[in-house]
C-alpha positions in Angstrom: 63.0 48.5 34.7 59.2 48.8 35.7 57.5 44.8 36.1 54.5 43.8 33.7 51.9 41.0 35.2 51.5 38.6 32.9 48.1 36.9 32.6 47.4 33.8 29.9 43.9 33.2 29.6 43.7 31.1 27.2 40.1 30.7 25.8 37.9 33.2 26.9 34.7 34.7 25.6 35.0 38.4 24.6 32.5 40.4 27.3 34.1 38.7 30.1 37.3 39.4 29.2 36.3 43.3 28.2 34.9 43.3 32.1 38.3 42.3 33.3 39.8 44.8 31.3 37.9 47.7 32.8 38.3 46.2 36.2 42.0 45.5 36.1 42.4 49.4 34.3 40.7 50.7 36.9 42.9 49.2 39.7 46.2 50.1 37.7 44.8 53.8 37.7 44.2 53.7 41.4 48.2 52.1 41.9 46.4 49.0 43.5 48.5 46.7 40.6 51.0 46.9 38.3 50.5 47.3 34.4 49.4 44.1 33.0 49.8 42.3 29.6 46.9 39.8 29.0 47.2 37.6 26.1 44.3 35.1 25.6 41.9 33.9 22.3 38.5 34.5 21.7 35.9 32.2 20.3 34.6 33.4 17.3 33.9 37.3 17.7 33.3 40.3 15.4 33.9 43.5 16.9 33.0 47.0 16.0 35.0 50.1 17.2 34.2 53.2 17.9 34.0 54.1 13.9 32.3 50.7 12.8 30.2 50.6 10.2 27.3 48.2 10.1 27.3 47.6 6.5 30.9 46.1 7.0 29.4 43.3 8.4 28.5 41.1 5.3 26.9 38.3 6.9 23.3 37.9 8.0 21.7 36.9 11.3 21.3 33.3 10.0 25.0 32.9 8.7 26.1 34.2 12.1 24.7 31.8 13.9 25.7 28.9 11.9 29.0 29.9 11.7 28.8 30.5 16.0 29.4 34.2 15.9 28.8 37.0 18.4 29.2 40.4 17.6 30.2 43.6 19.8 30.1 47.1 19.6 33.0 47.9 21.8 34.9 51.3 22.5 38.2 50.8 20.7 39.7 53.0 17.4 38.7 51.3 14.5 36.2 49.5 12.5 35.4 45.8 12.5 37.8 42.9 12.9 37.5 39.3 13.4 39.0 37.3 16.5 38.9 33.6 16.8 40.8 30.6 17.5 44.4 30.6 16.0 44.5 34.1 16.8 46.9 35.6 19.2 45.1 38.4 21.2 46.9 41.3 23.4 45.4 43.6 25.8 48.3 45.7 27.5 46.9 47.2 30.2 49.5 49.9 30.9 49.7 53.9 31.7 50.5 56.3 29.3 50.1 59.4 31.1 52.4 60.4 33.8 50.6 62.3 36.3 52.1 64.4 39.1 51.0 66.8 41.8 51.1 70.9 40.8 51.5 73.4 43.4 47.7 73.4 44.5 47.8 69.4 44.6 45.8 68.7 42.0 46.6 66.6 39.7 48.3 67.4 36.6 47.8 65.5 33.3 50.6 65.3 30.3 49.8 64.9 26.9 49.3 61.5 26.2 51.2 59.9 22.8 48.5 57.8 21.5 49.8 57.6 18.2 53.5 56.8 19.7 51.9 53.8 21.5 50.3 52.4 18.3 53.4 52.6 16.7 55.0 50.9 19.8 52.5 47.8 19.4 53.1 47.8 15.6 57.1 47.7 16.3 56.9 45.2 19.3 54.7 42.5 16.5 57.2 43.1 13.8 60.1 42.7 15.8 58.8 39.2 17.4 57.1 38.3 13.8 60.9 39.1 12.2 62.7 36.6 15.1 60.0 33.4 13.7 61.0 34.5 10.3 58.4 36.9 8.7 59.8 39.9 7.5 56.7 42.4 8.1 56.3 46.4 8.8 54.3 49.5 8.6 52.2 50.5 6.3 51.8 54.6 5.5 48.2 56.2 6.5 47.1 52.0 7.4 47.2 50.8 11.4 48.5 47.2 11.7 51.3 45.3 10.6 52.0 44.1 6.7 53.6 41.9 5.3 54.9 43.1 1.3 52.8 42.5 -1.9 53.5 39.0 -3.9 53.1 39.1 -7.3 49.6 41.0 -8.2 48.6 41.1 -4.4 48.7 44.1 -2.5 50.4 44.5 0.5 48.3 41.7 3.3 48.0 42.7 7.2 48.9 40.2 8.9 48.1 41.7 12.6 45.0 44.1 13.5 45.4 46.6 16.3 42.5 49.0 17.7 43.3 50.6 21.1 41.2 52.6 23.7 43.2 55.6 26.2 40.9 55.9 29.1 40.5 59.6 31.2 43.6 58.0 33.8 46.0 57.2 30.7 45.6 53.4 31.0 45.5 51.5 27.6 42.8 49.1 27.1 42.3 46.8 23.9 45.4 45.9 21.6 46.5 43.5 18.9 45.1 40.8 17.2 47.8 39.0 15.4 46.9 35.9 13.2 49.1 32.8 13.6 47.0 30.1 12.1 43.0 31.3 12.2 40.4 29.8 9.9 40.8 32.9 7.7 37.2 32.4 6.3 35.6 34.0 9.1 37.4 37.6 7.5 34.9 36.8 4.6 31.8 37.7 6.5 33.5 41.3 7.0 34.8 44.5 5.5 38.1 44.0 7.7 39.4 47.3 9.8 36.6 48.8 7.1 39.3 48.6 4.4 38.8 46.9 1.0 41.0 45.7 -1.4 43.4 44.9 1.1 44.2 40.9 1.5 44.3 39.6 5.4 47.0 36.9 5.7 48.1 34.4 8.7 51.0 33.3 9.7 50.4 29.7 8.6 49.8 30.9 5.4 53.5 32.6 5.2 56.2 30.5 6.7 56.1 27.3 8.7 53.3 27.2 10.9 55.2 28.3 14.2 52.9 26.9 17.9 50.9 29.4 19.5 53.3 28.9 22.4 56.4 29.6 20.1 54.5 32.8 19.2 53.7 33.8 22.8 57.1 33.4 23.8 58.7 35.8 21.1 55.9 38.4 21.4 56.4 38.9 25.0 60.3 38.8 24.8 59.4 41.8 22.1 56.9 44.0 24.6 59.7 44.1 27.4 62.2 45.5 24.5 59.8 47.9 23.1 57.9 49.1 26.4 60.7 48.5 28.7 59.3 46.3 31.4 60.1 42.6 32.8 57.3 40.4 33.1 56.3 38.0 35.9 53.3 36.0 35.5 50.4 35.6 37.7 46.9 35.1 37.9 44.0 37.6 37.8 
């Protein structure tokens, strides 16, 4: 079984922790460190992906900045979501691709199964979210993990996840899964560019569970689903 580095952040602001990121990619790609895991929150963020909209953001300059949010147009699938504090944020940092040498030495790229590896992330959240007691899934045609209608509601997503494949196969960007959030930031945005579809926490479905209680079942679920162990370290 292949090791994962672990790296907590904690709080961290979201362009430094998009640098490390790149940085940390780009050192997996050259086999200078192992795949990495970084789980961390943001302060309060908007980001666009690469199919964002700008009239999915709702709020104007003025109600940004009294509500202390910075926005990014970053290079992840996707449209805009919210990150904040409450919010359990994953960036797996991992390869995709095997490579290998042909007969000339070049190298020699497979097919990479992006859509395999979303699924992945959306098993590994429902799998930890079922072992702190929320039954959740997959939704057909919608990225993320759902939790089922109640009563007249549509079905609610309870975790967001918008994911970059650079040209070496390593993943970049991840999951955003919300544990116990101030869910009125989602009002100053068309979430994931989807309307009509609620956006739930944790906290608002079962018994608020710690952010550490969360960290520890998510991580037990990413070495079942991806297969690695984890040690943590430090950047």
């Amino acid at each position: 079984m292949s090791t994962c580095e672990l790296i907590d952040l904690g709080t961290i602001d979201y362009q430094p922790a998009w640098d490390l990121q790149n940085r940390l990619a780009a050192e997996i790609a050259r086999g200078e460190r192992p795949p990495t895991l970084l789980l961390l929150e943001h302060p309060h963020t908007y980001t666009f992906g690469r199919r964002g909209q700008a009239e999915n953001l709702l709020w104007d300059e003025n109600q940004l900045k009294a509500r202390g949010v910075s926005v990014h147009w970053v290079d992840r699938g996707g449209d805009v979501t919210y990150h904040g504090p409450g919010q359990l944020v994953g960036y797996p940092l991992i390869p995709l691709t095997p490579i290998r040498p042909d007969k000339f030495e070049k190298p020699v790229r497979f097919e990479t199964d992006y859509i395999g590896y979303v699924r992945n992330l959306e098993k590994m959240l429902i799998v930890a979210l079922g072992r702190l007691g929320l039954a959740s899934g997959q939704l057909n045609g919608k990225t993320g993990v759902w939790v089922g209608p109640e009563g007249n509601r549509k079905p609610a997503k309870v975790a967001a996840i918008g994911v970059k494949v650079d040209a070496q196969g390593i993943t970049r960007h991840g999951f955003a899964l919300n544990v116990n959030p101030d869910m009125s930031y989602f009002e100053g945005i068309v979430p994931c560019g989807i309307s009509g579809y609620p956006v739930v926490s944790l906290a608002e479905m079962i018994s608020p569970p710690g952010m550490e209680a969360v960290k520890r079942e998510v991580i037990r679920a990413f070495k079942q689903v991806f297969g690695y162990e984890t040690a943590i370290t430090g950047v």
